[in-house]
Structure formats: structure tokens, C-alpha cells
MARMARKE-58642 format. One record per residue (C-alpha): x, y, z; residue in three letters. Coordinates in nm, 4 decimals. Layout:
+----------+----------+----------+------+
!       c1 !       c2 !       c3 ! code !
+----------+----------+----------+------+
!        X !        Y !        Z !  ALA !
...
+----------+----------+----------+------+
//
This chain:
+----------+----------+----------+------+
!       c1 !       c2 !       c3 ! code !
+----------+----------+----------+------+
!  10.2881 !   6.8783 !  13.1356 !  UNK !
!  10.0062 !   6.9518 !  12.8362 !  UNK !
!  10.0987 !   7.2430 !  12.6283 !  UNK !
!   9.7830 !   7.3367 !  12.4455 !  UNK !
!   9.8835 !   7.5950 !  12.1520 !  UNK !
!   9.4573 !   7.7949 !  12.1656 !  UNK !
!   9.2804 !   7.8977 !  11.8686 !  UNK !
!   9.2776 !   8.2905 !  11.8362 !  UNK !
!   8.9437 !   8.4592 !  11.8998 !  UNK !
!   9.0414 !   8.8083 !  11.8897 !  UNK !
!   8.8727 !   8.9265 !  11.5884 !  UNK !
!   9.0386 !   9.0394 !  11.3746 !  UNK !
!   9.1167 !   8.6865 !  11.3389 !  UNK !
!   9.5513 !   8.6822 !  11.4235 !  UNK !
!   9.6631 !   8.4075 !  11.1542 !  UNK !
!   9.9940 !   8.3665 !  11.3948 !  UNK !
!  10.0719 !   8.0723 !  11.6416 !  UNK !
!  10.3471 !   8.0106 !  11.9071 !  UNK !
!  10.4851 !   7.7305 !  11.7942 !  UNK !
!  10.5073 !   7.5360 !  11.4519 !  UNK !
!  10.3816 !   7.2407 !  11.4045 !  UNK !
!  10.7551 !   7.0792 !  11.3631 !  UNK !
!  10.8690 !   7.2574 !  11.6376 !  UNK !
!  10.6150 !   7.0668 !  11.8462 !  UNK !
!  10.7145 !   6.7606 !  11.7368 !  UNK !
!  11.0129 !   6.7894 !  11.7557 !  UNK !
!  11.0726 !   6.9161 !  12.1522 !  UNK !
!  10.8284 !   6.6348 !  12.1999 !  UNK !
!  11.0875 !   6.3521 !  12.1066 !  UNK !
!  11.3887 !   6.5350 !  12.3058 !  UNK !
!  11.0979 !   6.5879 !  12.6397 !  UNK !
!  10.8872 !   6.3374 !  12.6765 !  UNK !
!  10.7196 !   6.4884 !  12.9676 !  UNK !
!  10.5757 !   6.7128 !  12.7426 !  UNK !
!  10.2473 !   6.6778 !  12.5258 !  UNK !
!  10.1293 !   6.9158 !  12.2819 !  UNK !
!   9.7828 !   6.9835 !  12.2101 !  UNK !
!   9.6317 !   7.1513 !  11.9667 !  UNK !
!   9.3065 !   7.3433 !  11.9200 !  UNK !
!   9.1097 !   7.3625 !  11.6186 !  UNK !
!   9.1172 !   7.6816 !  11.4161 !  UNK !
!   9.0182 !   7.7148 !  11.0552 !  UNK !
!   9.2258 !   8.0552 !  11.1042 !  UNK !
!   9.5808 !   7.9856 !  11.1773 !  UNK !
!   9.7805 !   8.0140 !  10.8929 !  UNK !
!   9.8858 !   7.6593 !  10.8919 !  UNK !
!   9.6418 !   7.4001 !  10.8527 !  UNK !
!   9.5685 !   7.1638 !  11.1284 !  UNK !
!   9.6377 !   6.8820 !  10.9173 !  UNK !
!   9.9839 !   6.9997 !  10.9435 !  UNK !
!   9.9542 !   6.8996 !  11.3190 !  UNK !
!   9.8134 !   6.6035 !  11.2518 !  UNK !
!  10.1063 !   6.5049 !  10.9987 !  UNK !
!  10.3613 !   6.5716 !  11.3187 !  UNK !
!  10.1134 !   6.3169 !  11.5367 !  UNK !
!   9.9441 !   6.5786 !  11.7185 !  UNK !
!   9.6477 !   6.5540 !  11.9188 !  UNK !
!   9.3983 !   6.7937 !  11.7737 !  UNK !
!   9.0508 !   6.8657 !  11.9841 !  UNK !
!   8.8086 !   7.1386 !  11.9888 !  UNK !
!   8.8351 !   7.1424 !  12.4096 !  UNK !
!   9.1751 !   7.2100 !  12.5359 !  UNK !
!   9.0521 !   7.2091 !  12.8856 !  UNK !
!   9.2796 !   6.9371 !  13.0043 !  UNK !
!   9.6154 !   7.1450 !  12.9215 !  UNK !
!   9.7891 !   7.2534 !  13.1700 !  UNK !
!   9.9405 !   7.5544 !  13.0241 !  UNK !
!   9.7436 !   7.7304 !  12.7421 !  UNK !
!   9.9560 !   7.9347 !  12.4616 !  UNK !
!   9.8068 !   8.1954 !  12.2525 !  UNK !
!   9.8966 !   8.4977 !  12.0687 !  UNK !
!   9.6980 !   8.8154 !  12.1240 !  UNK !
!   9.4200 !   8.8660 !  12.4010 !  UNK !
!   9.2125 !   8.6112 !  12.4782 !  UNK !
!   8.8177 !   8.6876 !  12.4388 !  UNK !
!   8.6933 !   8.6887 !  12.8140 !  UNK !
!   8.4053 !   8.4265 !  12.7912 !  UNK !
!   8.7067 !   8.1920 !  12.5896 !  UNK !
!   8.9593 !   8.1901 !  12.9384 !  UNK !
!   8.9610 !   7.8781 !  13.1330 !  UNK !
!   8.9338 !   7.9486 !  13.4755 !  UNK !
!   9.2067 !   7.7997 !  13.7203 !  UNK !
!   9.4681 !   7.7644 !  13.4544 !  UNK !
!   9.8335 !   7.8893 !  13.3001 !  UNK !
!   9.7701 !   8.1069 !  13.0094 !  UNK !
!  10.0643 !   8.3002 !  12.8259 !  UNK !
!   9.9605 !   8.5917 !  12.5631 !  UNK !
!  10.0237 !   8.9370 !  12.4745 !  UNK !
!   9.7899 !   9.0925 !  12.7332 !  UNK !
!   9.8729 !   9.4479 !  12.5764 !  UNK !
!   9.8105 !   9.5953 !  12.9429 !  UNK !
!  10.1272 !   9.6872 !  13.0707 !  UNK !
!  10.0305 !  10.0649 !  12.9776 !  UNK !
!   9.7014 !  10.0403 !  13.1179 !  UNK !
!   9.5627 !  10.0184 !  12.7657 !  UNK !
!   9.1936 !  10.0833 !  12.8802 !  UNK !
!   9.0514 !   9.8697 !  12.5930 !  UNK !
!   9.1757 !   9.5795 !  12.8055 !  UNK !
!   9.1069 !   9.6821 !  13.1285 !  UNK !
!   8.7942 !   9.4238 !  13.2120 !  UNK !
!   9.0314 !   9.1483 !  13.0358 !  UNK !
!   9.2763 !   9.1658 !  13.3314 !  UNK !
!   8.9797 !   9.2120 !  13.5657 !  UNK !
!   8.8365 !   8.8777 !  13.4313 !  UNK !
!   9.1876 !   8.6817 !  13.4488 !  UNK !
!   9.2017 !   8.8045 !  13.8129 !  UNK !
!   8.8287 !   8.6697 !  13.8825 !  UNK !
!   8.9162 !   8.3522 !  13.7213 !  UNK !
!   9.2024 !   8.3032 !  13.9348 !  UNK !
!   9.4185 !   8.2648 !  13.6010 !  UNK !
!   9.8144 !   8.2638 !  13.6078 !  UNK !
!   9.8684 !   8.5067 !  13.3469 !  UNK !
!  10.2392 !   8.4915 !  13.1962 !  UNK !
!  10.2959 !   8.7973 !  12.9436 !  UNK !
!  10.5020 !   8.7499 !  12.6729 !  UNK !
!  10.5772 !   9.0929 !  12.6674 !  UNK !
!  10.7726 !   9.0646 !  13.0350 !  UNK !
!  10.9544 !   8.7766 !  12.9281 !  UNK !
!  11.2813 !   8.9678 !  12.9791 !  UNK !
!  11.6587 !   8.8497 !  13.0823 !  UNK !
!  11.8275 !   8.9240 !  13.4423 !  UNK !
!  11.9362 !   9.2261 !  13.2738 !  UNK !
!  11.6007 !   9.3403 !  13.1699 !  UNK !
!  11.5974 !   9.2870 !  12.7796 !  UNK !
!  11.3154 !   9.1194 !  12.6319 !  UNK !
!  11.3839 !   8.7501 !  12.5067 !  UNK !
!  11.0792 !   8.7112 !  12.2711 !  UNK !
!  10.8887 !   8.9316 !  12.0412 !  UNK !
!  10.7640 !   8.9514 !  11.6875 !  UNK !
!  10.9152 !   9.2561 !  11.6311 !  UNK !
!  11.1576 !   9.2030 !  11.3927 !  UNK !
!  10.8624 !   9.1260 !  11.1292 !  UNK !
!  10.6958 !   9.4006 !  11.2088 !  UNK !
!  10.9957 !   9.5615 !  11.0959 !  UNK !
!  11.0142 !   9.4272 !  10.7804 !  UNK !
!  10.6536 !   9.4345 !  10.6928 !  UNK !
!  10.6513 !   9.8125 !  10.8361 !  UNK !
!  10.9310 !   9.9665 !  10.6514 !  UNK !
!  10.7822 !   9.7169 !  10.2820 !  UNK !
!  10.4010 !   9.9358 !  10.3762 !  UNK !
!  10.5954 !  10.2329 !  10.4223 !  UNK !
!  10.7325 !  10.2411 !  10.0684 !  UNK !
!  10.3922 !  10.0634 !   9.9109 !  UNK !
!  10.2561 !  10.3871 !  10.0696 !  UNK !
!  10.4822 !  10.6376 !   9.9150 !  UNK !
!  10.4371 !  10.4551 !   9.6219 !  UNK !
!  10.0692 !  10.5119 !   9.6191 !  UNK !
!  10.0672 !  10.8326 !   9.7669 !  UNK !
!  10.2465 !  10.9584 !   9.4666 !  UNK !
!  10.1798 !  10.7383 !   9.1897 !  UNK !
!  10.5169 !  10.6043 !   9.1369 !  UNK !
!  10.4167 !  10.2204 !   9.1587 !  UNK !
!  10.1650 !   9.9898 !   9.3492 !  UNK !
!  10.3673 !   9.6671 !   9.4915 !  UNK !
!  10.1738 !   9.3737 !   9.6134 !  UNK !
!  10.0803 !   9.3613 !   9.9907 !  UNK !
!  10.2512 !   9.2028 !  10.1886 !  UNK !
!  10.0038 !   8.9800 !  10.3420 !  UNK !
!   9.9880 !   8.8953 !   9.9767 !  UNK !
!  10.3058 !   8.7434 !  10.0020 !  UNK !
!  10.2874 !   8.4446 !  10.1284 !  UNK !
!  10.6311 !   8.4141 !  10.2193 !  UNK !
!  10.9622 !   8.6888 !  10.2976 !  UNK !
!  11.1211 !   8.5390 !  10.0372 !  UNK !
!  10.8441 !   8.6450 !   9.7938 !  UNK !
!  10.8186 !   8.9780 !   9.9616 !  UNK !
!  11.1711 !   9.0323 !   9.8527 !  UNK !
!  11.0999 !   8.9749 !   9.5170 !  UNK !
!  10.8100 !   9.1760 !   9.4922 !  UNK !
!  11.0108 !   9.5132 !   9.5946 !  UNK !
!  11.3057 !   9.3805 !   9.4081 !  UNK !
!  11.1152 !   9.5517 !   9.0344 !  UNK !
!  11.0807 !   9.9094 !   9.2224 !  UNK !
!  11.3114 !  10.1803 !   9.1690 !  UNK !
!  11.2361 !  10.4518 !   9.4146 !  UNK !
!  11.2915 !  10.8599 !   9.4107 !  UNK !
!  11.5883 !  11.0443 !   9.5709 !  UNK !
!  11.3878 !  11.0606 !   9.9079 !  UNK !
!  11.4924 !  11.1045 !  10.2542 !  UNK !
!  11.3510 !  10.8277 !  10.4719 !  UNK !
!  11.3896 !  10.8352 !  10.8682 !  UNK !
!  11.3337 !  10.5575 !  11.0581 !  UNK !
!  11.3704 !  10.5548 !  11.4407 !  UNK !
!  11.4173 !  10.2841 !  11.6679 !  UNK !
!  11.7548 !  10.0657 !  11.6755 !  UNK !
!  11.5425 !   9.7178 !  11.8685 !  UNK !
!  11.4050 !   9.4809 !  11.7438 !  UNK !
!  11.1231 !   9.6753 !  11.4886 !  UNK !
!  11.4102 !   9.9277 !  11.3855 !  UNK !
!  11.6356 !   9.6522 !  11.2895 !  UNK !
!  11.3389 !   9.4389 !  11.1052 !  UNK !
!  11.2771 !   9.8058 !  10.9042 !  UNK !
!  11.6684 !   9.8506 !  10.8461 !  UNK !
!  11.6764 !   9.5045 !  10.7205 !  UNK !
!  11.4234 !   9.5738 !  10.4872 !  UNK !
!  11.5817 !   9.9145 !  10.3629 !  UNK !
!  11.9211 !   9.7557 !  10.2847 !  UNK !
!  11.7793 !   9.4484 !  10.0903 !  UNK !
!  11.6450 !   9.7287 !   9.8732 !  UNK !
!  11.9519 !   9.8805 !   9.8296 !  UNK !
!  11.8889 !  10.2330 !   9.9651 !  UNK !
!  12.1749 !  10.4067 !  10.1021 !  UNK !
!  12.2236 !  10.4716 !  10.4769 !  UNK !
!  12.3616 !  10.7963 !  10.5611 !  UNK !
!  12.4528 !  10.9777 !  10.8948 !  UNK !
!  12.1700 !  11.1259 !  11.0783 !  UNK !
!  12.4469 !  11.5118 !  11.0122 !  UNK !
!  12.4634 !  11.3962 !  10.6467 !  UNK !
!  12.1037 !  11.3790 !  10.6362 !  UNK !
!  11.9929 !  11.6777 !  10.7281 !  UNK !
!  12.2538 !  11.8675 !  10.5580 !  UNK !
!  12.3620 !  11.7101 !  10.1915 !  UNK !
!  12.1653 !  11.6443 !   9.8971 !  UNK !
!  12.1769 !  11.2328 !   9.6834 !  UNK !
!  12.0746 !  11.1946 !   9.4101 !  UNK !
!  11.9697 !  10.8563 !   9.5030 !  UNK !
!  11.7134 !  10.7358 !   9.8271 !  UNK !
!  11.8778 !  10.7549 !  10.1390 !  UNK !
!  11.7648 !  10.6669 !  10.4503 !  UNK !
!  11.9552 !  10.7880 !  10.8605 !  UNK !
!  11.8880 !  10.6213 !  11.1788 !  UNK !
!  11.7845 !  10.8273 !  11.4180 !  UNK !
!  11.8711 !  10.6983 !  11.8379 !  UNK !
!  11.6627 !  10.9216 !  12.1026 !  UNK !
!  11.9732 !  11.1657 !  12.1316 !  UNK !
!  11.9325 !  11.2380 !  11.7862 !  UNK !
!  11.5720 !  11.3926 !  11.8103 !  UNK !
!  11.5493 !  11.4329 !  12.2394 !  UNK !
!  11.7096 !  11.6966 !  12.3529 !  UNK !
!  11.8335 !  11.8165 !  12.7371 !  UNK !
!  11.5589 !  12.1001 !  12.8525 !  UNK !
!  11.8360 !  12.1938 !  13.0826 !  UNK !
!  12.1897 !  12.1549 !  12.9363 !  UNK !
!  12.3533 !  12.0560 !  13.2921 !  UNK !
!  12.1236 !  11.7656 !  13.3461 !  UNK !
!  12.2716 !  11.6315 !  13.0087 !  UNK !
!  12.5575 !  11.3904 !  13.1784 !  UNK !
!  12.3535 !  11.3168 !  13.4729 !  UNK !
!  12.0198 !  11.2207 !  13.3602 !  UNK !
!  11.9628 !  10.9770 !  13.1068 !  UNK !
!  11.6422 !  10.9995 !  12.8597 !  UNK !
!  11.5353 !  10.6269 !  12.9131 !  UNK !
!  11.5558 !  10.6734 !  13.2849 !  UNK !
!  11.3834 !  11.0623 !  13.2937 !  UNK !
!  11.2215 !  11.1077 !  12.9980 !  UNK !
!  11.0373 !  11.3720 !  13.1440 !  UNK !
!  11.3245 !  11.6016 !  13.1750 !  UNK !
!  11.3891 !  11.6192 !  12.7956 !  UNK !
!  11.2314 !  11.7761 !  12.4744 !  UNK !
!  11.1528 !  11.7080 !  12.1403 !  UNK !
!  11.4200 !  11.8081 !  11.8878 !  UNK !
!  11.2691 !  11.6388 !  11.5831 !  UNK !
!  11.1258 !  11.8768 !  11.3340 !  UNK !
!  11.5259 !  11.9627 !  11.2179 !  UNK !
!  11.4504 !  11.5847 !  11.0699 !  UNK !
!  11.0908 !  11.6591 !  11.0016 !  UNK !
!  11.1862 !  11.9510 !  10.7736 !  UNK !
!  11.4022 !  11.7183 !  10.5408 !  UNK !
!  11.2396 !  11.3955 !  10.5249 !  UNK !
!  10.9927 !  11.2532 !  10.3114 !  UNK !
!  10.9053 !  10.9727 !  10.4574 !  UNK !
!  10.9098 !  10.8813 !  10.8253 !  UNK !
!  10.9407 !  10.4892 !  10.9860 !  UNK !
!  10.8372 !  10.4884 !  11.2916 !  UNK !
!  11.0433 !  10.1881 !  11.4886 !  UNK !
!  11.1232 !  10.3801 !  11.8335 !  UNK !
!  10.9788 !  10.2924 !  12.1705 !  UNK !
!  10.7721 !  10.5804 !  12.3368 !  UNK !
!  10.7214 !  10.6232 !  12.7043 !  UNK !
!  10.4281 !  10.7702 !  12.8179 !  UNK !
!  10.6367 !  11.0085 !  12.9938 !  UNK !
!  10.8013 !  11.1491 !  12.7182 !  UNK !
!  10.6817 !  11.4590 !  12.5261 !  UNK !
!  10.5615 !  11.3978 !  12.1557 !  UNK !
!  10.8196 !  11.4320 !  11.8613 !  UNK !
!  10.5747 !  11.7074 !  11.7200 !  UNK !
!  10.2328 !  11.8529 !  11.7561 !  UNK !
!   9.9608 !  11.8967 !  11.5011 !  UNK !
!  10.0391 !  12.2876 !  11.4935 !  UNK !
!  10.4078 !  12.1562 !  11.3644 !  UNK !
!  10.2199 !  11.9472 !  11.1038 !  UNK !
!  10.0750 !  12.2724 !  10.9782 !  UNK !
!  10.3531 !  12.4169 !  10.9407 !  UNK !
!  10.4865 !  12.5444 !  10.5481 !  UNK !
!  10.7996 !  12.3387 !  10.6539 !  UNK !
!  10.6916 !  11.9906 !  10.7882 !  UNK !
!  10.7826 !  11.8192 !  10.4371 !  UNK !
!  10.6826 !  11.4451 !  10.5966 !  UNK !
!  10.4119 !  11.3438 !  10.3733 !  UNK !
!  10.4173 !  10.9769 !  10.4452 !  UNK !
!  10.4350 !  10.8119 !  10.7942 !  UNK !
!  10.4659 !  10.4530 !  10.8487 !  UNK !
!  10.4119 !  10.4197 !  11.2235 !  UNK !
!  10.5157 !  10.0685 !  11.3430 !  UNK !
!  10.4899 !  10.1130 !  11.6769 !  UNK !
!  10.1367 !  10.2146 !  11.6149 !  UNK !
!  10.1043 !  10.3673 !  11.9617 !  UNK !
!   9.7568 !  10.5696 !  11.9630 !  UNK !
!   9.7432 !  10.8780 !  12.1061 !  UNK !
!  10.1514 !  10.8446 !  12.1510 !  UNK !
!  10.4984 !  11.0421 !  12.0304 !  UNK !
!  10.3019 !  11.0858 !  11.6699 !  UNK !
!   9.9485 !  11.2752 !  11.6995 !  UNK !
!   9.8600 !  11.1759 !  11.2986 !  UNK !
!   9.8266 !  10.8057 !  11.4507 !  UNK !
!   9.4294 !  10.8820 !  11.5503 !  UNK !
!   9.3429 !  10.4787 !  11.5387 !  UNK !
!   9.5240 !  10.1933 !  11.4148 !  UNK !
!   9.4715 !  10.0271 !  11.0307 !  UNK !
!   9.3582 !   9.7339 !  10.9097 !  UNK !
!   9.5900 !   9.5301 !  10.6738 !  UNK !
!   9.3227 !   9.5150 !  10.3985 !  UNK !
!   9.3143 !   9.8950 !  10.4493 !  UNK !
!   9.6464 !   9.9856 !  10.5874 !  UNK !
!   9.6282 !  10.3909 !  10.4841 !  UNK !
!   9.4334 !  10.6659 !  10.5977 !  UNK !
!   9.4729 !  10.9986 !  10.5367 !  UNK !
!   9.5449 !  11.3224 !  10.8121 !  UNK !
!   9.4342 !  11.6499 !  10.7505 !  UNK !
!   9.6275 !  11.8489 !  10.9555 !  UNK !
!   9.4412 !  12.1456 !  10.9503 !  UNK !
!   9.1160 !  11.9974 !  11.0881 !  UNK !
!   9.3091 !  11.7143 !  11.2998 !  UNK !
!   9.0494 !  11.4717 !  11.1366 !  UNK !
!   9.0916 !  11.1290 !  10.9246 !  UNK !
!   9.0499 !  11.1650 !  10.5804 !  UNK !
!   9.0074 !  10.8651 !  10.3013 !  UNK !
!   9.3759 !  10.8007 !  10.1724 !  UNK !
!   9.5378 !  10.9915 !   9.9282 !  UNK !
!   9.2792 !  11.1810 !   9.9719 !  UNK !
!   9.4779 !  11.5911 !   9.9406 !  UNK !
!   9.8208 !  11.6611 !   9.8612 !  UNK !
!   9.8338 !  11.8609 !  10.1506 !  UNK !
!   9.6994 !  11.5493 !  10.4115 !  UNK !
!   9.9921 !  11.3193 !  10.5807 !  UNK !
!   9.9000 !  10.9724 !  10.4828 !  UNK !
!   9.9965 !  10.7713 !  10.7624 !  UNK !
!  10.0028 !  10.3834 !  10.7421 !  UNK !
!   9.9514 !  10.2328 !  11.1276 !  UNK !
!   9.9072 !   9.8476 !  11.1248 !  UNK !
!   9.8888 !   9.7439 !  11.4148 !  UNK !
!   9.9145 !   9.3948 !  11.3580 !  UNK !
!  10.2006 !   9.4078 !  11.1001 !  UNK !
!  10.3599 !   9.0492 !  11.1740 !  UNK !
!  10.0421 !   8.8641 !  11.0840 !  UNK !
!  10.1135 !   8.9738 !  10.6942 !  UNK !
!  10.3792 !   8.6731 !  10.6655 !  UNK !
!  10.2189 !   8.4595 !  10.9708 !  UNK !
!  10.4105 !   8.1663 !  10.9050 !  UNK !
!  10.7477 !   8.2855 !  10.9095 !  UNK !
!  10.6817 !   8.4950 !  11.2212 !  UNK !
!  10.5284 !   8.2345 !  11.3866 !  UNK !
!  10.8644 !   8.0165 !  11.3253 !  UNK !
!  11.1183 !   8.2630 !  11.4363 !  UNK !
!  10.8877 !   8.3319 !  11.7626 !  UNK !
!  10.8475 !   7.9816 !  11.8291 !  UNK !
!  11.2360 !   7.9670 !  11.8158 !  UNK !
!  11.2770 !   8.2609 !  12.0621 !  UNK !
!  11.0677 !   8.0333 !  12.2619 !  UNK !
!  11.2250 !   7.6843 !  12.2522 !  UNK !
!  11.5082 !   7.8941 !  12.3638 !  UNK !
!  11.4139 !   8.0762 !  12.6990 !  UNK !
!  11.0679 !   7.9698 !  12.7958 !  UNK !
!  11.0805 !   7.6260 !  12.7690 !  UNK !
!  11.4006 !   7.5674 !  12.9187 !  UNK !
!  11.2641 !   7.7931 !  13.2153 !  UNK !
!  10.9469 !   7.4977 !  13.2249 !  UNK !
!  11.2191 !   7.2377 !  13.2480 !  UNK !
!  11.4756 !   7.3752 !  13.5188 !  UNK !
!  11.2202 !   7.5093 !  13.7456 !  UNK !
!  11.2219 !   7.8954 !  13.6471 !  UNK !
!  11.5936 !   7.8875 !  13.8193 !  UNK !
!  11.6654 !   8.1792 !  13.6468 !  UNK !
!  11.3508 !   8.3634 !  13.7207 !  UNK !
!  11.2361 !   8.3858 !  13.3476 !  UNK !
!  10.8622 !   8.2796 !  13.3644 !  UNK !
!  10.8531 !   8.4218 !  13.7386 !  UNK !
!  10.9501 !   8.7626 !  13.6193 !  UNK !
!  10.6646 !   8.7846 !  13.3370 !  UNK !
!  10.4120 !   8.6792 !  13.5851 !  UNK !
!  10.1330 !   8.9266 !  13.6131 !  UNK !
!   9.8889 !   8.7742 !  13.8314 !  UNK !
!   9.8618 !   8.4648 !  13.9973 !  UNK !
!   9.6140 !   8.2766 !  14.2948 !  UNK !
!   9.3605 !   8.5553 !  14.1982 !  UNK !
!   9.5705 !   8.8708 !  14.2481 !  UNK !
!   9.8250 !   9.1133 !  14.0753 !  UNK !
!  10.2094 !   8.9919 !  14.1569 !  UNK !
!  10.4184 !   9.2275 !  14.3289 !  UNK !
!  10.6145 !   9.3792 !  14.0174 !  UNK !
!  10.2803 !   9.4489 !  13.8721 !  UNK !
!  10.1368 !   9.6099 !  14.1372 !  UNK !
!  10.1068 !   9.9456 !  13.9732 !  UNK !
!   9.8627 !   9.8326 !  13.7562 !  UNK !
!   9.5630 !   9.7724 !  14.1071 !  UNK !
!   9.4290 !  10.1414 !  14.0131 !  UNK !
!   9.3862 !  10.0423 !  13.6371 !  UNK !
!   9.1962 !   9.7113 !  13.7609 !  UNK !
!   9.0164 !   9.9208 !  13.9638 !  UNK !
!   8.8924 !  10.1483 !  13.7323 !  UNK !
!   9.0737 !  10.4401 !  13.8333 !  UNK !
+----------+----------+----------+------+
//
């Protein structure tokens, strides 16, 4: 089998790649039925000279790989018909931005393989980049507050051309005695907590956070129970939130009153209700100023995240009075929010690694033992020109509907 790792075309330019060049060359000598090719880029964060040191084939055609890896989408006149492709697709939600991208891998008769449905027999994703987007999150988060109240300017992160000198950089801070929230106990929440303890900020418990006073930072995680609530009290032991989102309400602002700065780590279903409104926002109460929304889900469970940020420009300012952007820092009475979308690609290389690892772990072995376990089969979305039967729900999206 040919492996091609593709050069990214999205542009943005993503700086990530699936697999590191050592990685390659390494699963190479333990499988010799498998080649690696590589595709130029004079984007990816490592050189392709790096390849080349590992005795990679580099070309500028990768036409004769079987299976071609990316990261993010790939442009529509860059897909291959007739082959293997696995990428974030980013339209599992029927994210309308992508809707003629699935309509052009069914017309190409393209086996599309999502990384995003690469999940275990029990249903729990096996790889993601979350974790750094964790990390980088919860490090823009602070940078933010920082800024937003003149207290210190750190370097970005993308800056930092490693974690390791991303932990230096925050080590010469000393913040406030804020209240931070972060939500979200996966993989982003757990990146952001990370963070949060290599700085030394205290964690407290979501009870001692809305009801003492520190005189040092202090940050609570918050699980759905903590900010869902029950809209009827009997359904409480018999429907669960992650099952029936629909039957439960927001019961956020208690936190929202407190905090000062707000992570945003949590996954939101579309079915769920928001954790506030704007008309909340307005309110003499809602003490938030900051919001560093990971998740960066537009239109979501946070109406301050209007559009997503660039990591040259990862702040914008929301007036919530008018329920328009404003330029950052802009009003001490604006919300500056901070919504990379892309957070991971601020310290490509070592995302890139631990990804490739989550791969060499389940995917591969899946490509070796014939799927046995159902990994690859399971992530499928469409194959021999049509949508696969678990993905199904997504014909009236194709469709245009």
C-alpha cells in the first residue's frame, strides 16, 4: 500500500501533518508493505528535507498513492477522484460551508474516512488534536486577559516554536486573584487544565467557586450537571443530558456572575439550549469579561462567538448591547472573546507528533488486520459514490435541504 501524507490547500495554510517524518520511517522498516510518499509543501511546518533525510520519496503528484492523508478539508479541484482520502471533513453537523465539499467527494466516487469518526467499539474517539488545542486555548485565554487589562503581553503562542518554550514564556507572569471557568473534562478540557496547573493556579470546587473569596487565581471545572439543569425535576434520574439534551436548561449564569474569565472546552450539541443569551450578557451582573472559546462553535452554546479568529488576530471584541463585533479591547464594557479556530496549528510540530502517535496506534493497525475491529469501517462516510449507512442522515444536507 502507498500512503501519501498531501500538502494542505485550505487557506489559511494548516502548518500540521499526520505523520512525522520519523514516524514514517520508522513503520516503514517494521511494514514493508508500506510506502510513504510525500507531497511537496513549502507550508508544513517541517521541511521536506526532513523527509528526504528519513529516505522518503518526495513528488509534487501523489496520484499513485493509494490512500491520501491530510489534515483539514481538502480544496475540491485538489481531490483525486477514485481514491482513499482521510481528513477532518468538518461535516458531521452539516456545517453548510462544506456542504459542496461532500457533494464533490460523492461525485468523485472518493472513499472518504473522517478522522473525526475514528471512534472505539464503545464509541470514544481514538484520535484528535484536541489536547493542544487545550493548551494553546487556555495560554490565549490568559494572553487575552492580560491584554484586555493591561497586566502583561506574553508572546503568542504560535511564536513559540515549541511547548516547552510556551512554558517558559508564561512561567514570568503572575496573574490577579481571578476566577477562571473552564468547561469540558475531554480531550480540549484536559489540554486547558494542563495548562492551568503548569501555571500554578489553584483548582477549586465548582461550590467553592461560586461561594468563597482567594486571594490568589483560582480556576473550577465545570461537567454539564454543573451548569445543565433538569426542566422537569422527575426526568432527572431517567434522562440523561448527553442522551436528551433537549429536555434540560441552562443553569450557567450562577458561574457567569462570579467569573472573570471563561474557557470554553465543553462539547455542545445542537440540541442543547445555549449557556446564556445576549440579553444575559447585558445584564449589570454578567462579570465574564474575557472568553476564550476553544470549541469555537459559531452560532453555538456561546452567542459572543459571531465568527472564528485568526491566530495573527486571535481577539475581537463583543458589544453586547448592539450584538455587533467590535476591534479588541475596544470598551470596558465589550466581552473580548478569543475564538481560534485552528488553535493546534500554533505549536504544529508537536501536535503533529502526538497525532501521528494516536495514529500508529489505531489506524494503522486497522490497515494491517483488515479493519477486524471495525475501526476504519466505522469512520467511513461515503464510499462507491454514495453516503454509508451510519451517515445517512447527512442525504438532506447533500441535497441542499
Amino acid at each position: 500500500m502507498k500512503i501519501a501524507i498531501i500538502r494542505e490547500g485550505k487557506v489559511p495554510p494548516d502548518h500540521r501533518m499526520p505523520l512525522a517524518p520519523l514516524q514514517c520511517k520508522q513503520y516503514m522498516t517494521l511494514h514493508k508493505e508500506f510506502e510513504f510518499i510525500i507531497q511537496q509543501s513549502e507550508v508544513r511546518c517541517v521541511a521536506d528535507s526532513e523527509f528526504e533525510k528519513q529516505g522518503l520519496r518526495l513528488l509534487p503528484d501523489i496520484s499513485e498513492a493509494d490512500l491520501l492523508m491530510g489534515i483539514k478539508e481538502v480544496p475540491i479541484d485538489m481531490l483525486i477522484p477514485n481514491k482513499t482520502y482521510m481528513f477532518f471533513s468538518h461535516t458531521m453537523k452539516k456545517q453548510a460551508y462544506n456542504r459542496g465539499l461532500l457533494q464533490a467527494i460523492l461525485a468523485k466516487n472518493i472513499r472518504l474516512i473522517d478522522y473525526e469518526c475514528l471512534v472505539d467499539d464503545l464509541g470514544a474517539r481514538v484520535v484528535a488534536f484536541g489536547r493542544f488545542a487545550g493548551i494553546v486555548g487556555a495560554y490565549n485565554g490568559i494572553l487575552t486577559y492580560g491584554k484586555r487589562f493591561g497586566l502583561f503581553d506574553l508572546k503568542p503562542a504560535y511564536a513559540c516554536v515549541t511547548l516547552r518554550e510556551l512554558k517558559k514564556e508564561f512561567a514570568k507572569i503572575k496573574l490577579p486573584p481571578i476566577k477562571i471557568i473552564l468547561t469540558g473534562t475531554g480531550r480540549v478540557g484536559k489540554g486547558s487544565k494542563e495548562m492551568l496547573d503548569l501555571m500554578h493556579i489553584k483548582q477549586v470546587f465548582p461550590q467553592e467557586f461560586l461561594q468563597d473569596e482567594f486571594d490568589e487565581p483560582v480556576y473550577t471545572i465545570l461537567r454539564s450537571e454543573n451548569y445543565y439543569k433538569p426542566k422537569n425535576e422527575a426526568n432527572t434520574h431517567t434522562l440523561g443530558f448527553y442522551q436528551y439534551p433537549e429536555n434540560y436548561e441552562t443553569d450557567f449564569l450562577k458561574f457567569a456572575r462570579v467569573g472573570d474569565l471563561f474557557i470554553s472546552g465543553h462539547y455542545w450539541n445542537p440540541k442543547a439550549m445555549h449557556l446564556f443569551t445576549i440579553a444575559d450578557m447585558q445584564k449589570p451582573d454578567f462579570k465574564i469579561k474575557v472568553i476564550a472559546d476553544v470549541t469555537c462553535d459559531i452560532g453555538g452554546s456561546i452567542p459572543s462567538t459571531i465568527r472564528a479568529s485568526k491566530i495573527t488576530d486571535p481577539a475581537y471584541d463583543f458589544n453586547p448591547a448592539t450584538a455587533q463585533e467590535e476591534l479588541a479591547y475596544a470598551h470596558p464594557d465589550n466581552i473580548t472573546v478569543m475564538a481560534v479556530d485552528n488553535l493546534p496549528c500554533e505549536l504544529p510540530a508537536d501536535a503533529s507528533e502526538a497525532f501521528g502517535e494516536q495514529l500508529l496506534q489505531w489506524v494503522f493497525p486497522a490497515l494491517l488486520n483488515g479493519d477486524i475491529d471495525g475501526i476504519l469501517e466505522r469512520a467511513t462516510v461515503t464510499e462507491n459514490g454514495q453516503l454509508t449507512p451510519r451517515f445517512a442522515y447527512l442525504q438532506d444536507y447533500v441535497d441542499g435541504q
